[in-house]
VEXNULO-540252 format. One record per residue (C-alpha): x, y, z negated. Coordinates in steps of 0.2 Angstrom, whole numbers, always signed. Layout:
BEGIN
- X | Y | Z
...
This chain:
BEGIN
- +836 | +735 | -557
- +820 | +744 | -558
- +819 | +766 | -561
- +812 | +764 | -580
- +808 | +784 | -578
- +800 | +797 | -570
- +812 | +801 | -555
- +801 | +794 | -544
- +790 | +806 | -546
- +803 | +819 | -545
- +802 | +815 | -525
- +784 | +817 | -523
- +782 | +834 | -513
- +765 | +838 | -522
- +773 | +836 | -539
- +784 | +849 | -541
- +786 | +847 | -561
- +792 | +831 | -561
- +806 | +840 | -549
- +811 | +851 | -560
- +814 | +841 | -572
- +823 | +829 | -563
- +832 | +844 | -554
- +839 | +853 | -572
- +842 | +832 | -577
- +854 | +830 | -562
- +862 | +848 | -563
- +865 | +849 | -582
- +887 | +844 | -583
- +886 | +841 | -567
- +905 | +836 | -562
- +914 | +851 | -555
- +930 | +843 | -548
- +931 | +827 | -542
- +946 | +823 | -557
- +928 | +821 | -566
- +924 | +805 | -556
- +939 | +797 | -562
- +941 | +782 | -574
- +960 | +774 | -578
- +956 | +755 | -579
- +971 | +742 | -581
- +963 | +728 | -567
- +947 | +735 | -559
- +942 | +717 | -553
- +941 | +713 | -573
- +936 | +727 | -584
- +933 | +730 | -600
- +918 | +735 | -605
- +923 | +752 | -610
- +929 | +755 | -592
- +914 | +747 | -586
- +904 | +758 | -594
- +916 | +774 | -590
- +909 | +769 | -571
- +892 | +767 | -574
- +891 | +785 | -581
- +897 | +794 | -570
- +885 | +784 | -556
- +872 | +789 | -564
- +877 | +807 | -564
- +884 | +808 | -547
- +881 | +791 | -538
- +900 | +791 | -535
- +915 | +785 | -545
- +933 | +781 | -544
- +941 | +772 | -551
- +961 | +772 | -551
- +975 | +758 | -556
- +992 | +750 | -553
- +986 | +734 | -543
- +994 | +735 | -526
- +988 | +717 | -522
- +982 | +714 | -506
- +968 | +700 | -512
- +952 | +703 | -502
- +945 | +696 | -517
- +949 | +712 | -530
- +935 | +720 | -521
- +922 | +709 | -522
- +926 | +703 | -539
- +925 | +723 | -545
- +909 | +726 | -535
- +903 | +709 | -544
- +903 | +719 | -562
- +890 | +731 | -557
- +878 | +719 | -550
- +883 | +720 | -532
- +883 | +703 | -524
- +870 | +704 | -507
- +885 | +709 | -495
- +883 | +717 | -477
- +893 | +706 | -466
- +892 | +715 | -452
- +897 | +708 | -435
- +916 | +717 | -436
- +922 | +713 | -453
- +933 | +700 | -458
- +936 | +690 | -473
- +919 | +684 | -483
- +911 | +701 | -477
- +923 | +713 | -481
- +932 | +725 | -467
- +950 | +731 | -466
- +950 | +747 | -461
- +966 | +749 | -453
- +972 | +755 | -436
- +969 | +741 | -423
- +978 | +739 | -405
- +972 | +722 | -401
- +956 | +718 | -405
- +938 | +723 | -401
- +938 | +733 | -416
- +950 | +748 | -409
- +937 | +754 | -398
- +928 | +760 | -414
- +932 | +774 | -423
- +935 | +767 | -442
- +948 | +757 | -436
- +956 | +768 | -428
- +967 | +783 | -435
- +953 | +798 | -430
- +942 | +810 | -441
- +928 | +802 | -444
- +912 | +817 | -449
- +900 | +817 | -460
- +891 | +802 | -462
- +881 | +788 | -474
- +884 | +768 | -468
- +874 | +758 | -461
- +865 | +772 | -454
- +858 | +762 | -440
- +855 | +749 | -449
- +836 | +743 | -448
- +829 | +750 | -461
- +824 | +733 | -472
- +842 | +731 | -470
- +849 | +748 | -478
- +868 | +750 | -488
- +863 | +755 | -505
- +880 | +752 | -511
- +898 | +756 | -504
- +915 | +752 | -512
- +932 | +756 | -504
- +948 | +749 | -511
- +964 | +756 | -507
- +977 | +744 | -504
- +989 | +755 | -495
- +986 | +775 | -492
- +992 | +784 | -475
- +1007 | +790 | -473
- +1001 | +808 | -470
- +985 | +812 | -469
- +967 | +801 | -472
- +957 | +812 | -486
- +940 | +810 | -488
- +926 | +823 | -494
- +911 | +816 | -503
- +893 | +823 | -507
- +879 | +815 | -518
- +864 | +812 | -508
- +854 | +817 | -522
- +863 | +833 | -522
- +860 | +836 | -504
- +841 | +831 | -507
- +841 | +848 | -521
- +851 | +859 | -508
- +838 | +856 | -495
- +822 | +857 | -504
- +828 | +873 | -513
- +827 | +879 | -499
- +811 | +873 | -491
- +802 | +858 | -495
- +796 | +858 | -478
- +813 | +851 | -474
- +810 | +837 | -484
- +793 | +833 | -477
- +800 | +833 | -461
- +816 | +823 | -464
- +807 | +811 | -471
- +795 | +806 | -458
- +795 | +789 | -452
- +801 | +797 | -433
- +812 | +809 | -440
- +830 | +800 | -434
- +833 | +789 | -421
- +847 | +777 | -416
- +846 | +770 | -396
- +850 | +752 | -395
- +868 | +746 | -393
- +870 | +738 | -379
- +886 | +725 | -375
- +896 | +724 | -359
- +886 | +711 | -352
- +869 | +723 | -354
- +860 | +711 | -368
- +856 | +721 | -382
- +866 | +721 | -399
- +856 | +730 | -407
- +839 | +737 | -406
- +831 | +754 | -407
- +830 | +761 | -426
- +818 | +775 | -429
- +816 | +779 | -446
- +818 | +793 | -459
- +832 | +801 | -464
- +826 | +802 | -482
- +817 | +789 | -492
- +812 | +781 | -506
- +814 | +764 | -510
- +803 | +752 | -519
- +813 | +757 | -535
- +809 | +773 | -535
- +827 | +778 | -531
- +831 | +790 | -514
- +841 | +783 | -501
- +847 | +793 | -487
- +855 | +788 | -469
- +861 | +802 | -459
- +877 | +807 | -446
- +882 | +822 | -442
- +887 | +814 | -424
- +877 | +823 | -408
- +879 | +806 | -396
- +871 | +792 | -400
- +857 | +800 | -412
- +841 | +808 | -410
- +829 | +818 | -421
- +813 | +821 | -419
- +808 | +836 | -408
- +800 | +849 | -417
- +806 | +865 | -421
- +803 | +860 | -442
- +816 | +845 | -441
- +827 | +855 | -427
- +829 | +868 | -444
- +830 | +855 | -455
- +846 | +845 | -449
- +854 | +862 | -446
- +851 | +867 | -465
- +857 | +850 | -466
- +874 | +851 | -458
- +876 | +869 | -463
- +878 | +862 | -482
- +888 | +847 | -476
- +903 | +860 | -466
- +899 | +874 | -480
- +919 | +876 | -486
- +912 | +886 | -503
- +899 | +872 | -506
- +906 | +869 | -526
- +897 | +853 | -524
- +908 | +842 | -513
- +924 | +834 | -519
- +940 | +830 | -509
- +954 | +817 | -513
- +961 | +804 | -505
- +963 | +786 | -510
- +979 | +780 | -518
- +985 | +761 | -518
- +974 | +753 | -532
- +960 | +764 | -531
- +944 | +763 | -527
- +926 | +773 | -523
- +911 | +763 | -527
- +894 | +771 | -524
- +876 | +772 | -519
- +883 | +775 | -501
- +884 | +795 | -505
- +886 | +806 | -489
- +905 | +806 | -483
- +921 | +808 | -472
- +938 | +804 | -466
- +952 | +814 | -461
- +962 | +808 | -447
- +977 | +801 | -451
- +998 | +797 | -447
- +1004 | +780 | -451
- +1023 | +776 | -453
- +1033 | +759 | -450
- +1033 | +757 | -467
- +1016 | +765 | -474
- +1001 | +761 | -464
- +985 | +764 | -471
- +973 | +748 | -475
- +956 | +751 | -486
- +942 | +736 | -489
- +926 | +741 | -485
- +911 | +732 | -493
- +895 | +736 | -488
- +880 | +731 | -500
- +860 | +728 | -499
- +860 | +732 | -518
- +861 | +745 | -529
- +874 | +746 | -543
- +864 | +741 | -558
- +866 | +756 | -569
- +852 | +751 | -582
């Protein structure tokens, strides 16, 4: 769905105006605790429209809700049926997941999967998905269901892109410019155990707008496997960056963790993942579905 406003124009360095108005737009009841991203619906792969519209306003807002229920059905189809509702439809299926695109993110002892770090029980840092992606195939949209929690432990933090973008050029637009030059953040090529390549090079930015006119942003806090561009201006910038990320009194991030019959849908907002303790009778399984749209909030 196409920006009908002027926020477009909010990410034009040489526009200023148009920034601030999108800036006191985006701040003004901002949510302050992530109970604010919250919406009770009764089966979230069939809501009602009041629910439905519940969700879409806090996206808006905050690019993130979640919404919480009593289904504690395994059906990998409760995910794609919810994300359906909004307009999300153009899955990412990549190489690892299962089931019609969708990946269990569970610990795994057996399979090719355990030798990657969302299927295993590890902290995973700050982070947006897809990130090395190539870039006409980016996530716009993200949404985890919780089928089962962990037994102990598997809390995520979450921060608005957006809100990172405002932190950022408050504090110097230069960072901006710089994170969004078409060299700023490069991924190497993945390479398999028989030498051919996975997967290519990805040079791109770090911020972006798409042809919408809605910012998209693809980032890792990682140090291996990742390289900016060398200057001291982007150097400063993805240390401003990952200072705001680790910033314990930053009022705008929200932790929680994900019960059984919740889920977080998104714009694929920055976040993480504690690390985690499974027990015989609790382990922790989450649906992943990964999306080329954006959630039609129009």
């Amino acid at each position: 769905m196409k920006n009908n406003n002027n926020n477009n124009k909010a990410f034009n360095l040489k526009d200023d105006y148009f920034y601030q108005q999108w800036r006191e737009q985006k701040l003004t009841d901002y949510p302050t605790n992530i109970t604010d991203l919250l919406v009770n619906v009764n089966m979230p792969h069939k809501m009602d429209k009041d629910e439905k519209q519940q969700i879409l306003t806090r996206v808006k807002k905050a690019n993130m809700a979640i919404y919480v229920s009593d289904i504690k059905d395994s059906d990998i189809n409760i995910p794609l049926q919810t994300s359906a509702q909004f307009g999300l439809k153009n899955i990412n299926s990549n190489w690892l997941a299962q089931n019609k695109g969708v990946s269990s993110l569970q610990v795994e002892k057996n399979r090719t999967n355990q030798h990657y770090i969302p299927y295993t029980n590890k902290a995973i840092n700050w982070h947006t998905d897809g990130y090395y992606n190539a870039l006409d195939k980016q996530i716009y949209a993200l949404n985890l269901h919780c089928v089962s929690p962990a037994f102990k432990g598997g809390k995520n933090k979450l921060l608005d892109h957006e809100i990172a973008y405002i932190l950022l050029r408050d504090e110097n637009p230069d960072y901006i410019k710089a994170l969004s030059d078409k060299n700023a953040m490069t991924i190497p090529a993945r390479e398999k155990p028989n030498g051919k390549i996975a997967r290519k090079t990805i040079t791109g930015p770090v911020f972006s707008v798409n042809d919408d006119g809605f910012l998209h942003m693809r980032h890792t806090i990682r140090k291996k496997f990742i390289h900016y561009a060398d200057d001291n201006l982007t150097c400063e910038a993805v240390q401003f960056l990952n200072h705001i990320l680790q910033d314990e009194s930053n009022k705008y991030i929200f932790y929680g963790k994900l019960e059984a019959g919740m889920g977080l849908i998104s714009h694929n907002i920055l976040h993480t993942r504690d690390g985690f303790e499974d027990s015989e009778n609790q382990k922790r399984l989450i649906y992943r579905t990964r999306f080329f749209d954006r959630i039609d909030i129009f």
